[in-house]
C-alpha positions as protocol buffer text, in pm:
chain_id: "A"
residue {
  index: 1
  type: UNK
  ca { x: -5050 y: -1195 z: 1190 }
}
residue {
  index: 2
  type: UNK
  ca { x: -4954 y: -1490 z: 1322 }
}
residue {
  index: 3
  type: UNK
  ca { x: -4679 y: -1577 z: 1568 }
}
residue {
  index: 4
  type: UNK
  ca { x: -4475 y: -1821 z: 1281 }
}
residue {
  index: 5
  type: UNK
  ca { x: -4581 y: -1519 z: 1034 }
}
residue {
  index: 6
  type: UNK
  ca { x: -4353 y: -1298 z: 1320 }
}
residue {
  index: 7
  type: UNK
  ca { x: -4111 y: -1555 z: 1338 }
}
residue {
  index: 8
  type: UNK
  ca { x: -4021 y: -1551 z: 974 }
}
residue {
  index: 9
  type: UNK
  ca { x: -4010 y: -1154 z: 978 }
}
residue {
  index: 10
  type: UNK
  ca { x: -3767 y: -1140 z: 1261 }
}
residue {
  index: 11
  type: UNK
  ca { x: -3557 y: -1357 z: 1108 }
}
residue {
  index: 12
  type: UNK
  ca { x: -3565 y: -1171 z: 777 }
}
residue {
  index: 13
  type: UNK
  ca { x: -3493 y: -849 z: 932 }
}
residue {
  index: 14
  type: UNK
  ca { x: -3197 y: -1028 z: 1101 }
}
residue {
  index: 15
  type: UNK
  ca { x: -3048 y: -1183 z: 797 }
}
residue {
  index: 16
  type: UNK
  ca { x: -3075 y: -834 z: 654 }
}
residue {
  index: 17
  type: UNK
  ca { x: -2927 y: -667 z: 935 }
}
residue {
  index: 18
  type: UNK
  ca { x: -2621 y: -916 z: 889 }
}
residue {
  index: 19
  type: UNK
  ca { x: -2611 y: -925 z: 525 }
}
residue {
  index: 20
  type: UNK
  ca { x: -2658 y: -548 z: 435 }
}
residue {
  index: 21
  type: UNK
  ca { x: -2279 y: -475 z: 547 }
}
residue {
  index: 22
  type: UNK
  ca { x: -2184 y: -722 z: 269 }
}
residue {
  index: 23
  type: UNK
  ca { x: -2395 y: -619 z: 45 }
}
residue {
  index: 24
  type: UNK
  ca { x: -2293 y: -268 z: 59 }
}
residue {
  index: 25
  type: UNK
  ca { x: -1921 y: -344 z: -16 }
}
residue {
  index: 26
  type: UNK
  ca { x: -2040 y: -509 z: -340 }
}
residue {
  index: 27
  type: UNK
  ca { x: -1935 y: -267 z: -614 }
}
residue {
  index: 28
  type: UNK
  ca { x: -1803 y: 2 z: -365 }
}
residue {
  index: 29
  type: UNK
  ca { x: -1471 y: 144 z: -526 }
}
residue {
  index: 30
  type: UNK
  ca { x: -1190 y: 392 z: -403 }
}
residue {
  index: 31
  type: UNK
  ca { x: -907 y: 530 z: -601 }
}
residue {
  index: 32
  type: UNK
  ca { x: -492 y: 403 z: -601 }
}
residue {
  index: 33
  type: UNK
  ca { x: -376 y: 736 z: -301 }
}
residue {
  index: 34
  type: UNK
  ca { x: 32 y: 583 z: -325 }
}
residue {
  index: 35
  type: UNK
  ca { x: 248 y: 742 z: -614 }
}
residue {
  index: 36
  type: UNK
  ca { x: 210 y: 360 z: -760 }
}
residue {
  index: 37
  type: UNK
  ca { x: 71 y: 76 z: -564 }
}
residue {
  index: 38
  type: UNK
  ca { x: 121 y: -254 z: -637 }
}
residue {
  index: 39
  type: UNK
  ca { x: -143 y: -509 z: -668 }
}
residue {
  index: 40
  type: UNK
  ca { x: -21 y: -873 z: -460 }
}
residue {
  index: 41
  type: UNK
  ca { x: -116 y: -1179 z: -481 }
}
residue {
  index: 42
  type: UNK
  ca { x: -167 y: -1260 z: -109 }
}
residue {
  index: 43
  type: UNK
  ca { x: -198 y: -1031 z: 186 }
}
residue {
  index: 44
  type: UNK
  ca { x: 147 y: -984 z: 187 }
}
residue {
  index: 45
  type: UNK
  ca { x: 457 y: -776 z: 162 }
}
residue {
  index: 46
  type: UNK
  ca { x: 630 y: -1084 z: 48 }
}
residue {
  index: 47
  type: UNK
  ca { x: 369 y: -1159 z: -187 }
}
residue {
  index: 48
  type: UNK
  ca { x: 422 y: -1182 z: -555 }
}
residue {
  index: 49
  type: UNK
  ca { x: 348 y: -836 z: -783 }
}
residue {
  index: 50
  type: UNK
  ca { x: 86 y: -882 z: -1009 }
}
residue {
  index: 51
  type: UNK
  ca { x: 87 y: -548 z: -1133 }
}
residue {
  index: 52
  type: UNK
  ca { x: 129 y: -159 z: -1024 }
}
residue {
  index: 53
  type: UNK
  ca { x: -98 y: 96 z: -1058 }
}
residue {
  index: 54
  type: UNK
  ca { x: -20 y: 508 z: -1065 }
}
residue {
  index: 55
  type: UNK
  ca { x: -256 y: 717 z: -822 }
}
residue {
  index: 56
  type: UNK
  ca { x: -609 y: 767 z: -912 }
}
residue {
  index: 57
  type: UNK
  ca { x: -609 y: 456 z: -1034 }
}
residue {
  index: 58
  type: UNK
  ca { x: -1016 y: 334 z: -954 }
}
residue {
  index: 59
  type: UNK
  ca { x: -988 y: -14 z: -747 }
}
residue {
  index: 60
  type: UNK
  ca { x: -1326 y: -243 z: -700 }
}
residue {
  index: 61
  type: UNK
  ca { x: -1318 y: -291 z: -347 }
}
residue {
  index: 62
  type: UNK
  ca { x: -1429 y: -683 z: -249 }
}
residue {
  index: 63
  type: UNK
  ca { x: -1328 y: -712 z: 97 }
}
residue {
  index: 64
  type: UNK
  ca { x: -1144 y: -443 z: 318 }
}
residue {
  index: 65
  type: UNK
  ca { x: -931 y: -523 z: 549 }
}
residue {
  index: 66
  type: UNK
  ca { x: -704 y: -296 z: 849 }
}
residue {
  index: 67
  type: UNK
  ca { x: -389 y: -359 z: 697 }
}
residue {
  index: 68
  type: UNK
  ca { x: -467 y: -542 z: 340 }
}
residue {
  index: 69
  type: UNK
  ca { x: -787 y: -512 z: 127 }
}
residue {
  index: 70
  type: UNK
  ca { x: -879 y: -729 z: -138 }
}
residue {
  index: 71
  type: UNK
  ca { x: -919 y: -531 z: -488 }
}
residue {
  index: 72
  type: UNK
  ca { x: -985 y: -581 z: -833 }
}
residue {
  index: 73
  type: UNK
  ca { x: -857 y: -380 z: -1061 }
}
residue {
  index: 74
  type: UNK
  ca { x: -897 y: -390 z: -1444 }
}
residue {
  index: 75
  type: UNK
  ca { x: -985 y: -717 z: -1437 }
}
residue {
  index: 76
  type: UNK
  ca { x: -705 y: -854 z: -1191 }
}
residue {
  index: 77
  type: UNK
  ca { x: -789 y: -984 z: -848 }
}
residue {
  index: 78
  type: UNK
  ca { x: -539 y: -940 z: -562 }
}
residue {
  index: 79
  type: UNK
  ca { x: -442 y: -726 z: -242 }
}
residue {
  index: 80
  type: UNK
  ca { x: -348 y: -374 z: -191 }
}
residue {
  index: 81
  type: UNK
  ca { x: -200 y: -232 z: 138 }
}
residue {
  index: 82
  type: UNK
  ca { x: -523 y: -58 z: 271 }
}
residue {
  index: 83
  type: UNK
  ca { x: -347 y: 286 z: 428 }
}
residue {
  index: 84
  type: UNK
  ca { x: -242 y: 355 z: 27 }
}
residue {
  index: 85
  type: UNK
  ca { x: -591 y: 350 z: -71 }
}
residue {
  index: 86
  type: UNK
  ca { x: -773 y: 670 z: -57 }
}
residue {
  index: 87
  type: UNK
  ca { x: -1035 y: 567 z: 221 }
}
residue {
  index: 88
  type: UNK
  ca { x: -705 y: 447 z: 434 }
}
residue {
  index: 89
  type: UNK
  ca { x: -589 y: 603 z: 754 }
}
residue {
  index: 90
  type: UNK
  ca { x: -296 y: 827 z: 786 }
}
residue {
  index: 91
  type: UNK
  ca { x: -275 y: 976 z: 478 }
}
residue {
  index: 92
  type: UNK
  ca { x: -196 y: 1364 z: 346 }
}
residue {
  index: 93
  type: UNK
  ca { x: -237 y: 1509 z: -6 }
}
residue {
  index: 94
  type: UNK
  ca { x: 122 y: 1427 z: -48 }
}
residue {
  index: 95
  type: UNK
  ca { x: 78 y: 1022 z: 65 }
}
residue {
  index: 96
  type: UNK
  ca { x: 309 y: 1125 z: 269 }
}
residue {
  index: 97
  type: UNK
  ca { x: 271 y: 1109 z: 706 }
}
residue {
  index: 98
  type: UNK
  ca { x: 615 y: 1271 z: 743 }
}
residue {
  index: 99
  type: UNK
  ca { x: 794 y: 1617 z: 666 }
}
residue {
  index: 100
  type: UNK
  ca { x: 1055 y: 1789 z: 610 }
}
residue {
  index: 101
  type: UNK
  ca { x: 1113 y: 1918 z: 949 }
}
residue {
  index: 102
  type: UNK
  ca { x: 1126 y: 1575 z: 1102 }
}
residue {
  index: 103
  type: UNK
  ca { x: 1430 y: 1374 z: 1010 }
}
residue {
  index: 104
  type: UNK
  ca { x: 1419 y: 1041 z: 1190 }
}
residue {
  index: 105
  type: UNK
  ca { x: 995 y: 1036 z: 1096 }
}
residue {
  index: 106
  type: UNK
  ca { x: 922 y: 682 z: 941 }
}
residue {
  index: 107
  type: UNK
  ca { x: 1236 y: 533 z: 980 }
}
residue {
  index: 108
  type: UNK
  ca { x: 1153 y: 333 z: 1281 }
}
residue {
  index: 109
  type: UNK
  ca { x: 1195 y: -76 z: 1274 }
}
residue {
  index: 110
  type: UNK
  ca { x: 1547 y: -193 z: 1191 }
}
residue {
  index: 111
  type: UNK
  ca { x: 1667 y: -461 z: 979 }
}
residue {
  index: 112
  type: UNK
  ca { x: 2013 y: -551 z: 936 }
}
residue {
  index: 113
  type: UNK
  ca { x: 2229 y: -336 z: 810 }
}
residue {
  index: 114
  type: UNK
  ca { x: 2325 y: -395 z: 482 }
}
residue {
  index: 115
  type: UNK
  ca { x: 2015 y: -601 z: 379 }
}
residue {
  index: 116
  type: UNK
  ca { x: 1975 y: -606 z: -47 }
}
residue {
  index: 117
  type: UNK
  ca { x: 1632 y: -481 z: -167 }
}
residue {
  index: 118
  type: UNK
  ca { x: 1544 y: -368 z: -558 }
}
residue {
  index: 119
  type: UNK
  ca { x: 1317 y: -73 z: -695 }
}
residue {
  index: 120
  type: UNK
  ca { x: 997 y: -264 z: -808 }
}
residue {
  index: 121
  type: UNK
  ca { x: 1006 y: -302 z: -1170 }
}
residue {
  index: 122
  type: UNK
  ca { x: 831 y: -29 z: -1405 }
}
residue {
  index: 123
  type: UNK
  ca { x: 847 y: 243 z: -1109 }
}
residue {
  index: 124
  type: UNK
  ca { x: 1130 y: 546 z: -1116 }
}
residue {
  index: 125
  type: UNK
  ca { x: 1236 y: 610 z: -793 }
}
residue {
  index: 126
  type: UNK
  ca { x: 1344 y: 986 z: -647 }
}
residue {
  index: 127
  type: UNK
  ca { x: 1631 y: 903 z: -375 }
}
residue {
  index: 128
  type: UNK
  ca { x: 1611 y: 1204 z: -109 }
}
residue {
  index: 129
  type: UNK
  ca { x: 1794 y: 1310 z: 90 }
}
residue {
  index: 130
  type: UNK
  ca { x: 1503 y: 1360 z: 401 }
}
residue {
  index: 131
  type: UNK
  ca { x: 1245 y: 1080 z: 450 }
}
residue {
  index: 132
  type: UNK
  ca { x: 964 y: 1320 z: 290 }
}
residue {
  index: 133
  type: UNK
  ca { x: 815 y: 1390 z: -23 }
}
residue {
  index: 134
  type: UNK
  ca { x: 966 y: 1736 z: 18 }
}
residue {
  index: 135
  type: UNK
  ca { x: 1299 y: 1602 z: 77 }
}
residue {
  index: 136
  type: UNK
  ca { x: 1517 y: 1754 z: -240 }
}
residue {
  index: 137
  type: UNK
  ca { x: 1572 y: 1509 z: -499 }
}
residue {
  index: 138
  type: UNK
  ca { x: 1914 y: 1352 z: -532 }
}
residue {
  index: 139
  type: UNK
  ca { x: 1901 y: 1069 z: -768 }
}
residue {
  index: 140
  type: UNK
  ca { x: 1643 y: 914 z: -946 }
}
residue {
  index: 141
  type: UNK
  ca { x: 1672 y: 539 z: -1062 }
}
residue {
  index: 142
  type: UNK
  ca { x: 1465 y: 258 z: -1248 }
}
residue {
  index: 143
  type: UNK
  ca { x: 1302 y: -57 z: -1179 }
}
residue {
  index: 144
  type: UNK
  ca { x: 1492 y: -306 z: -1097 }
}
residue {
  index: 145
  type: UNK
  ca { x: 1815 y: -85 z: -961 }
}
residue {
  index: 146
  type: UNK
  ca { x: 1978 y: -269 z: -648 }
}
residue {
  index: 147
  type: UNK
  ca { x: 1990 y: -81 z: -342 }
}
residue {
  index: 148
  type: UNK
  ca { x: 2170 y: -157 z: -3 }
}
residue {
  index: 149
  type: UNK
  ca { x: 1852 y: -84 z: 310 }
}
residue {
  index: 150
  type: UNK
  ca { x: 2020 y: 46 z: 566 }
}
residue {
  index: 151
  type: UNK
  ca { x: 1722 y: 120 z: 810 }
}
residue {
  index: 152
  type: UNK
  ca { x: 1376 y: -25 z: 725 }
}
residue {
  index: 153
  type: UNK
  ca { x: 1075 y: 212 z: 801 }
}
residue {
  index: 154
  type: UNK
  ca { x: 707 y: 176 z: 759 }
}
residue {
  index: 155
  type: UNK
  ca { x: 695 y: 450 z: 501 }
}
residue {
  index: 156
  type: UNK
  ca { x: 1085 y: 569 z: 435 }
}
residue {
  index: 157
  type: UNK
  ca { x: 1390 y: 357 z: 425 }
}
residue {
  index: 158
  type: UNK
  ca { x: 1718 y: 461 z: 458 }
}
residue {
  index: 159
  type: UNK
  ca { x: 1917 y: 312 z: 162 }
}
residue {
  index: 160
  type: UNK
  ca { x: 2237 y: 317 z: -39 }
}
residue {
  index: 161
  type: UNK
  ca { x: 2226 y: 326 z: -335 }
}
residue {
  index: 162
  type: UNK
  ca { x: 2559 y: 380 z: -626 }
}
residue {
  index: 163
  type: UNK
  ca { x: 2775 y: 534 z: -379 }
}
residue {
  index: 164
  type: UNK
  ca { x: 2456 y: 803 z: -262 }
}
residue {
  index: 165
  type: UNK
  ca { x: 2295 y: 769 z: 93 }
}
residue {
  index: 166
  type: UNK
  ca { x: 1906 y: 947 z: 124 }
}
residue {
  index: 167
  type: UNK
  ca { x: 1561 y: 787 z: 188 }
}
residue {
  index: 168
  type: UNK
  ca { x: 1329 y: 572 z: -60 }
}
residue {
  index: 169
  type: UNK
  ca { x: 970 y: 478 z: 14 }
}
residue {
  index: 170
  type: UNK
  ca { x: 979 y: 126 z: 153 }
}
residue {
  index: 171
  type: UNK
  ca { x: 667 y: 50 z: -42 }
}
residue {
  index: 172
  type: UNK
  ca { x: 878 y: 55 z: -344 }
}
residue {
  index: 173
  type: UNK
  ca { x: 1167 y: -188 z: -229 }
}
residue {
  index: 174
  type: UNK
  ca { x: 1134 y: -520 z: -248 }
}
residue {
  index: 175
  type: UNK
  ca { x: 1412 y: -826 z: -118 }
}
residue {
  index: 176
  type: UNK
  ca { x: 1416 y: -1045 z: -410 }
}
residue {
  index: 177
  type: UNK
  ca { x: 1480 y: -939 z: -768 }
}
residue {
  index: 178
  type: UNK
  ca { x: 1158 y: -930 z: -980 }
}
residue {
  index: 179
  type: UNK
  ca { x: 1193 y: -1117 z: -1323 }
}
């Protein structure tokens, strides 16, 4: 062989070696781990909803990401929070990191109080009265309903909500009204 027939295979095995990685996310899929996940339109919290999607739901993975990974899902492009996906971090059976034992788990970075969030539309949402999915049930409201966010975690929020104080996932709350 040559030395410019070496040259060419080294730098085909190199543009392999850095093209395989995204080549293998091509087509790779996981599955919706949240209760419902919502599907944004940017990396962001903030972001527009383009749609919500129960768990199980199977995503088409395009390009994953530590906090956000870009999906598509029945034929709509966007971004999903990347711990609510099934191959996420810091996540039980219950899609839940807290329990019932630990009271103040997931309620750590403040907002003011007082701050008005609403349920995302087409979601029912259990208010408890611990910030777990074991936490008993008591109330249960729509889409849409406007709550009061009285401590803002990563996974549970404290909120008010008709007259009731207890926990909501923070996932589900979002500060401007949806139309």
């Amino acid at each position: 062989m040559t030395s410019k027939a070496w040259v060419r295979l080294l730098c085909l095995i190199l543009c392999l070696t850095v093209l395989m990685p995204c080549v293998s996310a091509l087509g790779e899929t996981t599955k919706v781990a949240a209760y419902l996940l919502r599907l944004r339109e940017k990396p962001s919290s903030d972001s527009k909803v383009l749609d919500a999607y129960p768990r199980g739901t199977k995503v088409t993975i395009l390009k994953k990401g530590t906090t956000w990974t870009r999906v598509q899902v029945h034929g709509k492009t966007g971004y999903m929070k990347t711990d609510l996906l099934a191959y996420g971090k810091n996540r039980n059976s219950s899609g839940s990191s807290s329990s019932k034992s630990s009271k103040s788990s997931g309620t750590g970075t403040s907002i003011t109080d007082g701050t008005t969030a609403y349920i995302v539309k087409g979601v029912r949402l259990n208010l408890r009265d611990l910030p777990s999915n074991e936490g008993d049930i008591i109330g249960s409201y729509r889409g849409g309903t406007k709550v009061t966010v009285l401590k803002k975690g990563k996974i549970w929020s404290l909120v008010e909500v008709k007259g009731k104080q207890g926990y909501m996932g923070t996932d589900y709350l979002t500060y401007e009204p949806e139309e």
